[in-house]
C-alpha positions in Angstrom: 89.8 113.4 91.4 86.4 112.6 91.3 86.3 110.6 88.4 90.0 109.1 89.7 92.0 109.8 86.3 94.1 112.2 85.7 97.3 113.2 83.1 101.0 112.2 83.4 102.9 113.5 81.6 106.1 112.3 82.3 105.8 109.3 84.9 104.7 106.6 82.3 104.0 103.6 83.5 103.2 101.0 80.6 101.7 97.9 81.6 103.3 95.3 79.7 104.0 92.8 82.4 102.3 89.5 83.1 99.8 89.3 86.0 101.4 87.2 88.5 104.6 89.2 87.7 102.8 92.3 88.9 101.5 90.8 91.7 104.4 89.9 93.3 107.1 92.3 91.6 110.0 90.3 93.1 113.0 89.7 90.9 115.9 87.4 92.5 118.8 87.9 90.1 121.3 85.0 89.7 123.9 83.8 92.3 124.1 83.4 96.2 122.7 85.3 98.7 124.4 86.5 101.9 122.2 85.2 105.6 122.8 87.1 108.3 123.3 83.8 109.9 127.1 84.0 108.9 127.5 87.3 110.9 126.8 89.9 109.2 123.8 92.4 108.4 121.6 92.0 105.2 122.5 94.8 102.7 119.2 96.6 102.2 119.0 99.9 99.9 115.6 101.6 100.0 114.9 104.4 97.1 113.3 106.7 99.4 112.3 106.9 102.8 108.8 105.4 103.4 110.1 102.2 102.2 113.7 103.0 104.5 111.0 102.9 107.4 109.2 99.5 106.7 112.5 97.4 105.7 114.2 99.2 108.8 110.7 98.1 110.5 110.5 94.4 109.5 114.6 93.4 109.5 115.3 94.2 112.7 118.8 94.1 114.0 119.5 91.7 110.9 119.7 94.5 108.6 121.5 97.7 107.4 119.2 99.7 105.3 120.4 103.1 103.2 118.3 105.3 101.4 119.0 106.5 98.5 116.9 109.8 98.4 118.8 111.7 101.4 116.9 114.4 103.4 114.8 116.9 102.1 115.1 115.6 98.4 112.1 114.0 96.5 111.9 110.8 94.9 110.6 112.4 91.4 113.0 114.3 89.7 116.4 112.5 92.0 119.5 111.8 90.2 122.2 109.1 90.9 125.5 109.9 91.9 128.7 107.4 90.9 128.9 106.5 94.8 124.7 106.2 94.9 125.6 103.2 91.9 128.1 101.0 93.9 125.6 101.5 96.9 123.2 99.6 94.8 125.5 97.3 93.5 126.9 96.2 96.5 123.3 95.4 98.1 121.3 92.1 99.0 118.0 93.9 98.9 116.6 96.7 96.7 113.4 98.1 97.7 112.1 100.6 95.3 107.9 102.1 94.7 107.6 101.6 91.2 104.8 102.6 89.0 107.1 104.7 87.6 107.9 107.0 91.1 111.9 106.6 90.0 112.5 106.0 86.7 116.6 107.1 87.6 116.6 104.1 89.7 115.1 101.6 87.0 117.4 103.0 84.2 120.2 101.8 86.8 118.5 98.0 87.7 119.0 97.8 84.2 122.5 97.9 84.2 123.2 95.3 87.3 121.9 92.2 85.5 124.2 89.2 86.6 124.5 90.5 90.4 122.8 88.3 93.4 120.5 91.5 94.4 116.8 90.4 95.3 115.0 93.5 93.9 111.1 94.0 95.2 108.8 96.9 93.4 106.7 97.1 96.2 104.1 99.5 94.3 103.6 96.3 92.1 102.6 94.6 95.5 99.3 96.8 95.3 96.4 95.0 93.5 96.0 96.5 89.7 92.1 96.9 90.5 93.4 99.7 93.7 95.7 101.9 91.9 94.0 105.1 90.6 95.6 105.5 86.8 94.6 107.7 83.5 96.1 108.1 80.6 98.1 111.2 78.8 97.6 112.8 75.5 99.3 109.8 73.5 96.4 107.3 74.9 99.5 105.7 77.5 98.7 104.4 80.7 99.9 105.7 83.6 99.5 105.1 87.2 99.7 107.2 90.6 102.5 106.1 92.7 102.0 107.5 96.2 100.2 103.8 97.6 102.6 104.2 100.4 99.5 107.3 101.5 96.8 104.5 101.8 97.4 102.3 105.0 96.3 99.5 103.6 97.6 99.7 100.5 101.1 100.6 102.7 100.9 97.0 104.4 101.2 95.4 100.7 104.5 97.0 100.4 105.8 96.0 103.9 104.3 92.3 102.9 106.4 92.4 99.8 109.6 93.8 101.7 108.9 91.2 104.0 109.0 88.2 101.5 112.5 90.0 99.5 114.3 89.6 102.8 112.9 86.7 103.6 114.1 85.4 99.8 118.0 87.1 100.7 118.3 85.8 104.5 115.7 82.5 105.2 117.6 82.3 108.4 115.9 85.3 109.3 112.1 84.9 108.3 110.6 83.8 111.7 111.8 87.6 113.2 111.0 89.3 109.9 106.9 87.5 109.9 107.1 89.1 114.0 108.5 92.3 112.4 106.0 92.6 109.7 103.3 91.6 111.8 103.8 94.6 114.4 104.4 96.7 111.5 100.9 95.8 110.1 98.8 96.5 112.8 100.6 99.6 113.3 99.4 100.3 109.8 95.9 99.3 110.7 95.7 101.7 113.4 96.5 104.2 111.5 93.5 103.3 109.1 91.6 103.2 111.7 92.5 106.5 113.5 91.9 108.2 109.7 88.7 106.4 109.5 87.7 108.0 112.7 88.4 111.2 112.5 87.1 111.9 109.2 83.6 111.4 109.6 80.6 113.7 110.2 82.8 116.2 108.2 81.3 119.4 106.8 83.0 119.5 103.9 83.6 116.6 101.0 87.0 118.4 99.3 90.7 119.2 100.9 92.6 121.5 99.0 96.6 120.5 98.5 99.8 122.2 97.1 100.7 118.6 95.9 98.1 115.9 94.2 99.6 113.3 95.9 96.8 112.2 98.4 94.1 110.4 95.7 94.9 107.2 97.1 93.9 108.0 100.8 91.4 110.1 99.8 89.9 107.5 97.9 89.7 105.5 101.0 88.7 107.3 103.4 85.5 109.2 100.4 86.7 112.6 100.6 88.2 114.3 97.3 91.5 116.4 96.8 92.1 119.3 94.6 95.4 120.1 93.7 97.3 123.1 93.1 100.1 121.7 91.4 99.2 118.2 89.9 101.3 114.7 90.0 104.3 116.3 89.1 104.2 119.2 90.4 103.9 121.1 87.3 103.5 125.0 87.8 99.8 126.1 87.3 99.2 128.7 84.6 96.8 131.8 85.8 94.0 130.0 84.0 94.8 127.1 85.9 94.6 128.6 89.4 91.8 130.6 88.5 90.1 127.7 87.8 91.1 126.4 91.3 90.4 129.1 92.8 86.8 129.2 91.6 86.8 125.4 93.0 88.1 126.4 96.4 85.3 129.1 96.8 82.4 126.9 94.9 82.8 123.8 97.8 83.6 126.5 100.4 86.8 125.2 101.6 88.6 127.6 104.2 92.1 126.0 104.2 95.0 125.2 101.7 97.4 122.6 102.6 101.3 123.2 101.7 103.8 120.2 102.4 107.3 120.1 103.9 110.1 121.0 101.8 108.4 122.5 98.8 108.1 126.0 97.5 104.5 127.1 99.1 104.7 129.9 96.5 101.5 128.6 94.2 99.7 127.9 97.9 100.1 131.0 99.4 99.0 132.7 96.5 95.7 130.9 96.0 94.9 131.2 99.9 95.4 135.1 99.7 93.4 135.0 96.7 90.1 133.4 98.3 90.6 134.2 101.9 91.5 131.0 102.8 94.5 129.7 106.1 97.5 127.9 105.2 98.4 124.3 107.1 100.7 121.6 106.2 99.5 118.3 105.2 103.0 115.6 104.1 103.4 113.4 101.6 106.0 111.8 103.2 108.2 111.6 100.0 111.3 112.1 102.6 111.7 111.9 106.5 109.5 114.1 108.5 111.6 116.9 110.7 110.4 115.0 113.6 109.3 111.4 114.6 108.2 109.2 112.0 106.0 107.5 109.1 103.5 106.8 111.6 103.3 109.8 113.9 103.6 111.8 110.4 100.8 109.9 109.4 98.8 110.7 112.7 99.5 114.1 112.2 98.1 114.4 108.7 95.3 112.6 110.2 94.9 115.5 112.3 95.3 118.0 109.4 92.5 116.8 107.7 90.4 116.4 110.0 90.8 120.3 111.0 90.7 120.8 106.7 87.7 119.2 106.1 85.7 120.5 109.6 84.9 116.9 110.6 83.1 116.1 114.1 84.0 112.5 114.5 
């Protein structure tokens, strides 16, 4: 991603919205919303689990929060059950990515105009001028939706999930600004720990079964390649030749598979160039153990072992 554009093919995202609609990507639909001040918990659905993690985060005790996207599914290619739709009718909150990470989900917003949900597209949160985009063969727009991967550009999305709770349950905003607030420099630790460890590095390129990392590896100036791309499209030979002849040109020893998915096209590239195989996640569900942050450690970790850094 050197030049940071690449092709989607099906996750279009066209930019036809205003500004300061993008900017803060909340929508509070008509009618009254429930406090928790009344006694009960703030309805919160989440579309997949990062964003489970910072509403769970920043409401507290005030909140029940279900995702959507159980475990071990992805957020790309999920469909909607008949129960998944009342779920989402029946909430105060709906959290969801955006930039077009679940189109399933905003084919179903579609058809719950009228209710008193406050829906926040948190992806929208993250300023146009940081979100790596391209365009496909028609000339469309499109935009990389795994901002959740950046720290910083994570704490937009917990700022906007803090303001949509804050907008369903005012009673509660005094504990969700503490919540947030934690949550953020948790975040900025991370950044930090990322920022350390991946300096004085060796090499400039990690090498990834999933192109899912441009954002962080925008930040922190390292580049990815990926063996499948946004999509996770299945590589031609031509393709992984080509890949291959990458891997050996910037001498990179290690390919990185990720949790859940078929390490098939991995494997096969790391036998083909002599290269180890380690697991870097994209955190599209819940990792087997601990959480977004320690998950987040550990990739920090990962790369820094990738990428032969001494900082």
């Amino acid at each position: 991603m050197a030049n940071r554009r690449f092709v989607l093919r099906r996750y279009i995202v066209l930019v036809a919205a205003s500004g300061a609609a993008l900017a803060l990507a909340t929508l509070v639909l008509a009618g009254c919303r429930p406090s928790s001040d009344s006694g009960g918990k703030v309805d919160v659905v989440a579309s997949f689990y990062p964003l489970e993690y910072f509403a769970a985060r920043i409401g507290g005790d005030r909140v029940r929060v279900t995702n959507l996207v159980k475990p071990g599914l992805e957020p790309h290619d999920f469909e909607l059950s008949s129960d998944d739709l009342k779920t989402i009718a029946r909430a105060d909150v709906l959290v969801y990515n955006g930039l077009g990470l679940e189109p399933w989900l905003e084919r179903a917003i579609a058809s719950i105009g009228g209710s008193r949900t406050v829906i926040v597209a948190t992806g929208e949160a993250v300023a146009a001028a940081d979100r790596l985009d391209g365009t496909n063969e028609a000339g469309e727009v499109g935009i990389d939706p795994h901002v959740w991967l950046d720290p910083r550009l994570a704490a937009h999305q917990a700022e906007a999930i803090r303001d949509a709770l804050k907008s369903a349950d005012p009673g509660g905003s005094d504990s969700y600004d503490r919540n947030t607030a934690k949550l953020l420099d948790d975040l900025d630790g991370i950044d930090r720990r990322f920022s350390r460890s991946l300096t004085g590095c060796r090499l400039h390129h990690f090498v990834t079964a999933h192109e899912a990392f441009g954002y962080l590896a925008l930040r922190y100036g390292v580049e990815q390649i990926g063996v499948t791309g946004i999509e996770q499209e299945e590589p031609n030979p031509q393709a992984l030749a080509k890949i291959a002849k990458a891997v050996r040109e910037n001498d990179v020893k290690v390919v990185l598979t990720e949790p859940g998915a078929s390490p098939r096209f991995a494997e096969t590239l790391a036998r083909e160039v002599g290269a180890r195989l380690e697991t870097l996640d994209p955190l599209e569900f819940a990792p087997a153990e601990g959480d977004f942050l320690t998950a987040m450690e550990k990739n920090s970790a990962t790369l820094r072992y990738a990428l032969e850094c001494n900082g």
